[in-house]
TIKE-761433 format. One record per atom (N, C-alpha, C): x, y, z; residue in one letter. Coordinates in pm, whole numbers, plus 50000, padded with zeros to 5 digits. Atoms other than C-alpha are relative to their C-alpha. Layout:
! TIKE-761433
XYZA...
//
This chain:
! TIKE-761433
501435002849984X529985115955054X499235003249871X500864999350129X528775132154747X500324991249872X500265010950132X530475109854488X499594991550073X501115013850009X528885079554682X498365002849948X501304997650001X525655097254677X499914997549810X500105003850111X526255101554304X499914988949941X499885017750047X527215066154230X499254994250053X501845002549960X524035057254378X499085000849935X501094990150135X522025077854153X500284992249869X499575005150176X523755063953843X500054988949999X500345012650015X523395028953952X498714998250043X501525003650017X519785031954026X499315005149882X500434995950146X519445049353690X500364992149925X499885010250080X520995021553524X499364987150021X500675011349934X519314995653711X498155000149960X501084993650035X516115016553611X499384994349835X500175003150128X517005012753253X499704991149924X500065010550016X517644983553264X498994986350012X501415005349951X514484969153427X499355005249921X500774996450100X512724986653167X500054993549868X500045005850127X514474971752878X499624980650047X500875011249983X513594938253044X498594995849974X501304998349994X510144944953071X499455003549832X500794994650103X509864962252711X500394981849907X500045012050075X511384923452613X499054987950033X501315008049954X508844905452783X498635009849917X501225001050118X506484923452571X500104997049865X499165002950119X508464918752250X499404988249952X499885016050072X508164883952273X498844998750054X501305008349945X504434880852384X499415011849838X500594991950086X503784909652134X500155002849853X499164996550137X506004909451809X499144988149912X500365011050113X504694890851494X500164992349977X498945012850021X507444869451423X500644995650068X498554998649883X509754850651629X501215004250009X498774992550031X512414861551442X499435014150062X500274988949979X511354896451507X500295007350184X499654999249868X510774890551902X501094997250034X498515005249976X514284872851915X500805013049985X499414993250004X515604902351769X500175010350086X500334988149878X514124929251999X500284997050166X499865001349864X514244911352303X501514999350035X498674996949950X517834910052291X500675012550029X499684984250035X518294944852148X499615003950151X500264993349842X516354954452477X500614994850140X499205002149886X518074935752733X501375003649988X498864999050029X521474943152579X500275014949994X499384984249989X521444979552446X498485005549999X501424992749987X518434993652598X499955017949982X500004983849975X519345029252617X499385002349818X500524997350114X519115027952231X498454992349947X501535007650052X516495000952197X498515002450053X501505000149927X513505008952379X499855014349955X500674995250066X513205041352193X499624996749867X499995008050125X513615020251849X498814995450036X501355008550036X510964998451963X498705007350074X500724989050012X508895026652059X498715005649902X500544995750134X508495038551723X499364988949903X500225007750117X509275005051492X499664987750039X500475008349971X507964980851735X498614990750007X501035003150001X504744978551719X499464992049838X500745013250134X502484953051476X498605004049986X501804995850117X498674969551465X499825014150085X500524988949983X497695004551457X498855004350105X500725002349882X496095013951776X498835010749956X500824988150041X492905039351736X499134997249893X500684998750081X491585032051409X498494992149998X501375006249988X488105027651383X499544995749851X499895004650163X487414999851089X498285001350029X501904999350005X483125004450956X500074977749978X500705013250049X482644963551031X499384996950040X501445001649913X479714946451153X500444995750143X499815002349881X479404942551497X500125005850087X500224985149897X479314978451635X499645010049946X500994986750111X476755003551584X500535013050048X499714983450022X478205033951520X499855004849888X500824990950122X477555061951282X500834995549870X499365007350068X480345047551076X499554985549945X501385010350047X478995014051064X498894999049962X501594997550058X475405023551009X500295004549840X499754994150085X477125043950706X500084986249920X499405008250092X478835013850598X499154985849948X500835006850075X475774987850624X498745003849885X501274996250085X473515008350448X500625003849854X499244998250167X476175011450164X499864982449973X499905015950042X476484971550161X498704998149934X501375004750028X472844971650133X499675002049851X500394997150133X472624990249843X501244992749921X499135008650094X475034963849662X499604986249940X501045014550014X472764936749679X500334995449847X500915003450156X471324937449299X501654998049919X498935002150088X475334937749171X501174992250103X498925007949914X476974916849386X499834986249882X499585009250061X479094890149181X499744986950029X499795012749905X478924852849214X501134993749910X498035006850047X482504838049176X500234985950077X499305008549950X484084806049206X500585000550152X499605003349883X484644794649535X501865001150035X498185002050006X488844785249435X500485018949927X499684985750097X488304820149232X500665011450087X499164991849894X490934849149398X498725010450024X500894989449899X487734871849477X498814989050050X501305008649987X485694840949564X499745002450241X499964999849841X486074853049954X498875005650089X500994989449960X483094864850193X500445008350077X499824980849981X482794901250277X500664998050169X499094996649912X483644897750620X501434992550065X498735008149982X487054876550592X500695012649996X499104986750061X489294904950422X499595012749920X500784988250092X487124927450185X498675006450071X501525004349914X484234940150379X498695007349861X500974997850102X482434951550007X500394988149876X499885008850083X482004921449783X500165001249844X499484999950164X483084915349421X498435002849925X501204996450026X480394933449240X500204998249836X499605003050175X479664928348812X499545015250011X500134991450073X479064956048584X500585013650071X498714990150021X482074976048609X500515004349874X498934998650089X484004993448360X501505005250051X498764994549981X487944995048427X500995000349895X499155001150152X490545008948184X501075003250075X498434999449973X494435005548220X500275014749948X499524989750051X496305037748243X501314999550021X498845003050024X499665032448151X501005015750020X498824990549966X502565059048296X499235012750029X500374985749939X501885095448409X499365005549856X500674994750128X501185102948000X498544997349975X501735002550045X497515086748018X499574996750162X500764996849897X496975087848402X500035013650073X500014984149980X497945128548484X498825002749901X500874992750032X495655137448240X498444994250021X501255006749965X492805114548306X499885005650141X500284992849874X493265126648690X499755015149985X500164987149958X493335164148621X498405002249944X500924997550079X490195156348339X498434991550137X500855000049851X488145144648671X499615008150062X500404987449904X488565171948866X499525011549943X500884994350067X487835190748593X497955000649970X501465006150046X484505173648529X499154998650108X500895001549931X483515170148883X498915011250033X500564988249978X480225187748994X499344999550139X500294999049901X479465174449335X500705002350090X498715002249891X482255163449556X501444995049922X498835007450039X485755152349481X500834997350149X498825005349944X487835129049708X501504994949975X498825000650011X491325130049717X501164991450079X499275009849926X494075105949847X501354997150010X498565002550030X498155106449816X500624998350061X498925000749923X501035095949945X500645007850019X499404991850032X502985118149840X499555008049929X500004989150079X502775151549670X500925011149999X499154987750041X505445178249522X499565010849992X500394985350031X505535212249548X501104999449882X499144995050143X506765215349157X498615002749925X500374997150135X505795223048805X498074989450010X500875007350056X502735192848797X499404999450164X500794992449923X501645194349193X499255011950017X500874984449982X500775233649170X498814997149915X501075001450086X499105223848875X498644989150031X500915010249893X497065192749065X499035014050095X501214994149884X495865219449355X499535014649909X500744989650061X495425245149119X498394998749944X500915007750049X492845223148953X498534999050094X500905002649909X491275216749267X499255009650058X500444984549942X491095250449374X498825008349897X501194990150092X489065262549069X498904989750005X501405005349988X486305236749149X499534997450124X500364997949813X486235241549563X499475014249966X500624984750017X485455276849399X498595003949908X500685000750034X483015266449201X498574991850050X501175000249909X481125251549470X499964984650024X499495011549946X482755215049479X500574995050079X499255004649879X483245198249776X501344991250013X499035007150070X486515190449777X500634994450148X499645002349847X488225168950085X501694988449937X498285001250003X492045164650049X500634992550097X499105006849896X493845137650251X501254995449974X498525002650064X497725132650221X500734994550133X498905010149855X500135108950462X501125012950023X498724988149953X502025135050677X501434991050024X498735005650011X505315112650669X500555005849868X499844999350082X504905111250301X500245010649938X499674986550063X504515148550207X500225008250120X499714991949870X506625159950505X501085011749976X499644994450033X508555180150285X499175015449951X500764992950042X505405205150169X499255007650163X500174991949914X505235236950352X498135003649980X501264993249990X501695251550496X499145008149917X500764993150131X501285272350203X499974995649895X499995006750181X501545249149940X498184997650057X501634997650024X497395246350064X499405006449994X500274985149962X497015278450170X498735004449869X501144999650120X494795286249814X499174990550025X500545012949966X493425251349858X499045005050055X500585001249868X492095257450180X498895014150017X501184985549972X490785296250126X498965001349891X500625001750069X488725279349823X499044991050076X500905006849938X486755263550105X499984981850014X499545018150067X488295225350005X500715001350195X499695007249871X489085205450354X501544991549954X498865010749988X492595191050381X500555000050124X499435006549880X494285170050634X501054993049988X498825009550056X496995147750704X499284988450095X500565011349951X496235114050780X500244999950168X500105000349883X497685118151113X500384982050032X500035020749969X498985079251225X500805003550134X499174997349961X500925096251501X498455012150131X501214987949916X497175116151671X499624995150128X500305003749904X496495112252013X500744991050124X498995006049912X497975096652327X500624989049976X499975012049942X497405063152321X500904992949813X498835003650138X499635062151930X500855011549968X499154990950018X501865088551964X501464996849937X498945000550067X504635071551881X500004986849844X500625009250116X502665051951549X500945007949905X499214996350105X505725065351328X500114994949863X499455008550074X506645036351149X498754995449880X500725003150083X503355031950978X499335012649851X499804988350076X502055051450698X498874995249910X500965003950023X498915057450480X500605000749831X499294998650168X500415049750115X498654999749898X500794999450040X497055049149950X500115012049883X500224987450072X496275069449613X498524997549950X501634998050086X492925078149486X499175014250002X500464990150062X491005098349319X498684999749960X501525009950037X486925096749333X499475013449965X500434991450027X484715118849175X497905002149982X501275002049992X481005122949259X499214987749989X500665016749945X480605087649336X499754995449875X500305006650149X480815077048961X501174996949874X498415003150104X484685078348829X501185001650157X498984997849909X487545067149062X501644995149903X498725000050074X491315069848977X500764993150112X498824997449846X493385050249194X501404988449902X498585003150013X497405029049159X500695001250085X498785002749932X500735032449187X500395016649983X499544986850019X501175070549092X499765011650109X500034989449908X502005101149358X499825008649856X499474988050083X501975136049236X501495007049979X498634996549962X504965147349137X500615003649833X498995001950111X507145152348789X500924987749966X498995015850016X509515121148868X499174994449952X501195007550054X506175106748832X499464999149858X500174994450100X505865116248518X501485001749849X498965004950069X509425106248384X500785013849967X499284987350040X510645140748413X501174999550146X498944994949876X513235137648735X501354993349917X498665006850024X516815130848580X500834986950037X499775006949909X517665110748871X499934982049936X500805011850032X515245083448744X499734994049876X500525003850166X514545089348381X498284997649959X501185003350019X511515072948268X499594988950147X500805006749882X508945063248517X499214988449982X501315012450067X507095027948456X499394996150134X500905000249845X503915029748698X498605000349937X501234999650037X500195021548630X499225002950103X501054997649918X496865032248735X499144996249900X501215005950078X493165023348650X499095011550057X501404997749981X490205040448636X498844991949994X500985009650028X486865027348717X498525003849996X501325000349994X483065029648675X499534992750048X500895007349956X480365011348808X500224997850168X500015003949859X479574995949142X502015003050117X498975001949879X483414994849254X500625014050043X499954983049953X483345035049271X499775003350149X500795001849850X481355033249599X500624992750110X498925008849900X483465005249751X501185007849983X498444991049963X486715029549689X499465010350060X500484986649863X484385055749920X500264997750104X499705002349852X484545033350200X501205001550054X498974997449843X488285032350300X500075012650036X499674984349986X488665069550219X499055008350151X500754990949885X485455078250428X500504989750171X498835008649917X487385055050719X501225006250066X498884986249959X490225074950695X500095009650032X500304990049968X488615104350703X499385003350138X500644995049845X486545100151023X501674995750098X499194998849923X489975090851158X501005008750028X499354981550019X491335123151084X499685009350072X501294989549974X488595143451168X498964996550088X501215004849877X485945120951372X499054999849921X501274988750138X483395137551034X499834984450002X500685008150075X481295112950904X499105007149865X500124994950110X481325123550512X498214996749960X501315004550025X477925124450342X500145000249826X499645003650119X478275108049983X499004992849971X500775010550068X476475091949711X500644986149984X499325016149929X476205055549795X498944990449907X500755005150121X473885045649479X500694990249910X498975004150103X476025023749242X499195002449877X500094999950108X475635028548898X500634993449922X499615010050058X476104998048691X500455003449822X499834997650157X477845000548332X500054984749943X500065017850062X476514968548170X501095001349850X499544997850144X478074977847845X501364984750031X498655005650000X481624964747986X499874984450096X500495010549896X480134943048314X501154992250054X498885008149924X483584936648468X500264992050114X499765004449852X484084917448793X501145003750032X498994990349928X485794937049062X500065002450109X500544998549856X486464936749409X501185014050075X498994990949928X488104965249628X500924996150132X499225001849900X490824958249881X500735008050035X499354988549906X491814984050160X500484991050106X499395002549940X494234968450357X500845007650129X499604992149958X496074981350663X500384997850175X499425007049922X498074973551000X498685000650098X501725000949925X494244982351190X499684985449958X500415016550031X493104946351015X500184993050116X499725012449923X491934920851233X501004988149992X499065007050035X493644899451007X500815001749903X499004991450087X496464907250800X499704998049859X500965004850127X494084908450491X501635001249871X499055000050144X497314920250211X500854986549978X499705016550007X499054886550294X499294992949990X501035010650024X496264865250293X499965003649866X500335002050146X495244881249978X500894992749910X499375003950111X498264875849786X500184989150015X500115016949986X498354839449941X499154996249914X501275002350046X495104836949795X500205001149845X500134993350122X496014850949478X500724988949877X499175011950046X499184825549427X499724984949967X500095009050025X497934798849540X498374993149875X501474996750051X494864804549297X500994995949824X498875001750125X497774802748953X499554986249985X500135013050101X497224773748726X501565000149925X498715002450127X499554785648448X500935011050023X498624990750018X501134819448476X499585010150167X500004988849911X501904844148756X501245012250005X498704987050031X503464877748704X499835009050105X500154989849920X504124902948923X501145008850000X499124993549999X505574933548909X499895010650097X500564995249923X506524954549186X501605012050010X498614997649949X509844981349302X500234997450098X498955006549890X510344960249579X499644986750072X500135015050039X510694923449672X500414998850160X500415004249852X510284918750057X499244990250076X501085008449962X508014888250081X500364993450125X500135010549849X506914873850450X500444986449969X499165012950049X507964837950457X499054992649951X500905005050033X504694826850411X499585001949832X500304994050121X504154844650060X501184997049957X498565007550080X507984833749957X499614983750001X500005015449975X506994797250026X498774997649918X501414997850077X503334801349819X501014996649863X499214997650098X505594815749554X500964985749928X499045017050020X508094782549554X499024988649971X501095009249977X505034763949573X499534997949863X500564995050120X503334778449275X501135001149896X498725006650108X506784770049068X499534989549959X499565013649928X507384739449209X498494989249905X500905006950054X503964727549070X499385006149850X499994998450188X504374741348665X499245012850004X499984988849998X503334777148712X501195008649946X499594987250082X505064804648479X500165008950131X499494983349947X506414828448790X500735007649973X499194993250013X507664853548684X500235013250127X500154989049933X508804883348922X501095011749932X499384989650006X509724918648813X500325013250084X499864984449880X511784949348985X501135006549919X499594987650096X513454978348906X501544993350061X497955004350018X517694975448805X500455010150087X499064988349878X518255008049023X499225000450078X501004999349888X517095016349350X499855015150011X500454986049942X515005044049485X500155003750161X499865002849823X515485031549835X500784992150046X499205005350009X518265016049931X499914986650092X500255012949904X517784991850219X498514987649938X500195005750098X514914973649991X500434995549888X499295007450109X516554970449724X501404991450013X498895011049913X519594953649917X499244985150007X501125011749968X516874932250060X499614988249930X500675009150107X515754916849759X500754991249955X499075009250009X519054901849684X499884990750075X499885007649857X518834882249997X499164987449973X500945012350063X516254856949781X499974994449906X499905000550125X517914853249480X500344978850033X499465012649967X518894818249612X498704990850013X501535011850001X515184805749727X499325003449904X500074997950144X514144818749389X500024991849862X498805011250128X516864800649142X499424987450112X500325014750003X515714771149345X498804991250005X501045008750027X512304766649292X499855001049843X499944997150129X512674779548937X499085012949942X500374986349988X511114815148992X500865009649907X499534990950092X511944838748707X500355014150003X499384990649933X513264871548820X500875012349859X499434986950101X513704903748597X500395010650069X499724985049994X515294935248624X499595010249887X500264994750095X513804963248439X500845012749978X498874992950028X516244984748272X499855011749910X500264988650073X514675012148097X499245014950068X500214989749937X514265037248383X499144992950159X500595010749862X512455027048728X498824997850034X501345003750007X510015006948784X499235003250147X500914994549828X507125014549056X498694995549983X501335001450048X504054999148927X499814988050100X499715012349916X502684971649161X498544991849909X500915010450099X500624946148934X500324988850024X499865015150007X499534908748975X499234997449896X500685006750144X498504889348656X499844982750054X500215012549979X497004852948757X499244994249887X500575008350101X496484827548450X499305013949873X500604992250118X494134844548210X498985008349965X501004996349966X491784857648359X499285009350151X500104990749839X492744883348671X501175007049990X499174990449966X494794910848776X499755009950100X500184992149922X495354934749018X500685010650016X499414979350027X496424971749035X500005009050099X500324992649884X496754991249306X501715007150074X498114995949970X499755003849560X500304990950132X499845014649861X500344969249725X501374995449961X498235004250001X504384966549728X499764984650009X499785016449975X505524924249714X501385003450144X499175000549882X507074935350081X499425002550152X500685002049891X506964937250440X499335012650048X500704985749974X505694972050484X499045001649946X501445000650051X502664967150250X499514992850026X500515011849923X502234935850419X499135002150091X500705000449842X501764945150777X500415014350024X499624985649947X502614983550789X498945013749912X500114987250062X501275004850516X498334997450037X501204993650051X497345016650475X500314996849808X500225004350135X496774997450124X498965001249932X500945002550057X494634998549818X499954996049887X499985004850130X493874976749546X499254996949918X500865003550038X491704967549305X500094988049881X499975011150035X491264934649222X498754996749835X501235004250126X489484923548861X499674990149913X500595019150018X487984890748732X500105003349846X500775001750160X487744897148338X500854996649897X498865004750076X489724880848041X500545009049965X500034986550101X489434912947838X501185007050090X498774990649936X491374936448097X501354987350036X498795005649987X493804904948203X501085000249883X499094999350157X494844903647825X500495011650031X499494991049993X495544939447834X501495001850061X499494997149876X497484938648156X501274989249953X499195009450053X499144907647984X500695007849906X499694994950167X499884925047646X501605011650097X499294985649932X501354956147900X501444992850071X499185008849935X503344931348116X501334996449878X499255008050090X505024915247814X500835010349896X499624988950047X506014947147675X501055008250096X499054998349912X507894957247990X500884988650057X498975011549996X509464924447996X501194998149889X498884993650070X511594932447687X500375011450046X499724990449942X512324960347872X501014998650097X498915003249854X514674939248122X500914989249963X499365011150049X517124915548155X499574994050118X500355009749867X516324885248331X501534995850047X499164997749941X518514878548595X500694985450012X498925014749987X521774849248656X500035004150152X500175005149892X520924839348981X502024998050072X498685005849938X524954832449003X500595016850062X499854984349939X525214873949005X500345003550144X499734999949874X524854872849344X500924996350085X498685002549912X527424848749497X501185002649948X498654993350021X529814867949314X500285013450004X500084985849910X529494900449477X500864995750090X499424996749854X532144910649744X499124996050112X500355001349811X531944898850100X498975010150048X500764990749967X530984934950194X498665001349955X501475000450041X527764934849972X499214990950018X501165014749954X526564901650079X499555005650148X499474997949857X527504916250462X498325012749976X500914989250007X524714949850338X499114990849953X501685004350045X522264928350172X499144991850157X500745008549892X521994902750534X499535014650105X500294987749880X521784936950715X498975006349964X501184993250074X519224953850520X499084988350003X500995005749973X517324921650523X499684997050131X500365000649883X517284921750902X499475009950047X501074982149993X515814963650881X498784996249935X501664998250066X512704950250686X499075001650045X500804998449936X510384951350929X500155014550010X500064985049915X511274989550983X500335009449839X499954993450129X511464997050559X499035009549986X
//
């Protein structure tokens, strides 16, 4: 009697399971992005549910539940914050070409418009953006906002919060936000000073509250660095030493950042203060004045991207960006993940006498991306897409160069996790002057690589073709 009773139990527990992983595939496929994607899951869940329905738990989901974006259409203290910052943008708001890549209105993808009289200067590797970031925090005397993905407890982190700590003591408001995935290695007391200098830090939190408890898979990769609403630092650079071309591992680090003046200071307040009430609930109180530097008068728009988006603004953009190429398009990124829609732009923008070039790093930092990327060397070589490896330590910089007259800088990977997963930020800029630069910089890390024989690939072992189709079927969960 008792083993029937048992075998009862264990076939209504499997029967249990099993009706569950049914059910989690009927949402799969009403809920997943792609069809590939739902195809994949809904099998996974009817087949091996015991494992799959905590997988798609975590790496199933497609938009960040909770976050509250400042856009029009609901008055809250957030919103009120955020129209009365628009307002004051009026007098420097840009007017751009319609076909032009910032020619978009504010509430499509950007919700602060391409504003003139900017000054932005290229800061090339950790040697001219560490010290420009620490000579900020030095200099600030109101507030300083802070923003990383990552941060090390070594030699050049201590020295970062040390920094910070002697001007939270000097009576600067200092408000510290860092992705708890990202610096999940940094114990409680690496703030501990921080924090008893009266400076606010948090972790972004993507994982707070019931109703996203299991928001794992996403992550706030964002860096920046603002300083009394009048100098912001943002890119591709964490804190760290690797960063800085000092980790063995890696060697030299090739990674840019920009600083900026003028109007687009204020638009890099909004995602931060965004993030922050989603941290905290706070609604920050900042200078929301722009201050125009005619001297330089750059055109410049800000883009905070992020799986919250109504619409998946980082793909559109770079659609926007491609199909915007006349003559040249460069891009350099450490990792090559494009949706199908942005691979097919790309072929497009060949296909019709466009200069693409694409660059990535010769070693990997991450292994299932950099598998990945192989996996396109074929639709590539056949629209006539140019494809470097850079070979003088690893690359991490994420830069677009369109024709002659644009670029963009920020920490927007060419993959599917900056696509539709990460918390992005970039800053987009209209002016010949900095494109040259960015050109001059580009072309200088292009002797730096070898461009690649497309044949490389189908002459790899079985087994490595077998890891690259497998790793390109994990992208959604990179």
């Amino acid at each position: 009697m008792w083993s029937a009773d048992l075998t009862r139990v264990w076939s209504a527990q499997i029967a249990l399971v099993h009706g569950m992983g049914a059910l989690h595939a009927i949402h799969a496929v009403l809920k997943v992005r792609s069809p590939q994607g739902a195809l994949g899951w809904a099998l996974a869940l009817v087949g091996f549910p015991y494992v799959a329905i905590p997988l798609y738990w975590i790496f199933g989901r497609a938009k960040f539940i909770g976050y509250r974006h400042a856009r029009a259409g609901s008055d809250t203290p957030l919103d009120q914050v955020a129209r009365s910052a628009f307002a004051a943008f009026s007098p420097w708001r840009a007017r751009v070409a319609a076909e032009a890549p910032l020619g978009l209105p504010r509430h499509s993808l950007a919700f602060f418009p391409a504003t003139r009289g900017n000054s932005i200067k290229l800061l090339r590797d950790g040697a001219e953006t560490f010290p420009a970031l620490l000579e900020a925090i030095d200099r600030a005397e109101s507030y300083l906002l802070v923003q990383f993905f990552i941060v090390r407890d070594d030699r050049l982190g201590r020295e970062f919060i040390q920094r910070l700590t002697a001007r939270a003591r000097a009576g600067v408001r200092v408000y510290f936000l860092f992705d708890e995935v990202g610096c999940h290695k940094l114990s409680r007391a690496f703030f501990r000073e921080l924090r008893a200098a009266g400076a606010r830090v948090e972790p972004f939190r993507t994982t707070r509250g019931r109703g996203n408890r299991f928001q794992l898979n996403f992550r706030n990769h964002r860096k920046l660095l603002l300083a009394d609403g009048k100098l912001a630092l943002t890119g591709g650079l964490n804190i760290g030493v690797e960063y800085n071309g000092e980790d063995p591992r890696f060697g030299r680090w090739r990674d840019t950042h920009v600083s900026a003046k003028g109007p687009a200071v204020q638009a890099l307040q909004m995602p931060f203060v965004e993030d922050w009430h989603w941290a905290t609930g706070e609604i920050l109180t900042l200078d929301w004045s722009p201050i125009s530097t005619d001297a330089s008068n750059m055109t410049a728009q800000v883009l905070a991207t992020g799986p919250a988006d109504e619409l998946n603004a980082c793909s559109l953009t770079f659609l926007r960006l491609i199909n915007s190429a006349r003559h040249r398009l460069w891009l350099a990124s450490p990792y090559f993940v494009p949706d199908p829609a942005v691979l097919a732009a790309l072929q497009l923008a060949a296909l019709r006498g466009v200069d693409v070039r694409v660059m990535l790093p010769n070693r990997p930092d991450h292994w299932l991306p950099y598998l990945s990327s192989f996996s396109y060397y074929e639709a590539l070589a056949g629209a006539g897409i140019h494809l470097y490896r850079y070979t003088a330590g690893f690359l991490h910089q994420k830069v677009a160069l369109v024709d002659n007259d644009f670029a963009s800088v920020g920490s927007i990977n060419v993959d599917y996790r900056s696509f539709h997963l990460n918390f992005e930020l970039a800053l987009l800029v209209a002016d010949s002057t900095f494109a040259h630069e960015v050109a001059e910089m580009l072309e200088s890390d292009f002797k730096r690589c070898r461009r690649v024989r497309f044949e490389e690939y189908a002459s790899r072992p079985w087994w490595f073709k077998g890891a690259v189709r497998i790793a390109r079927l994990l992208s959604p969960v990179q």
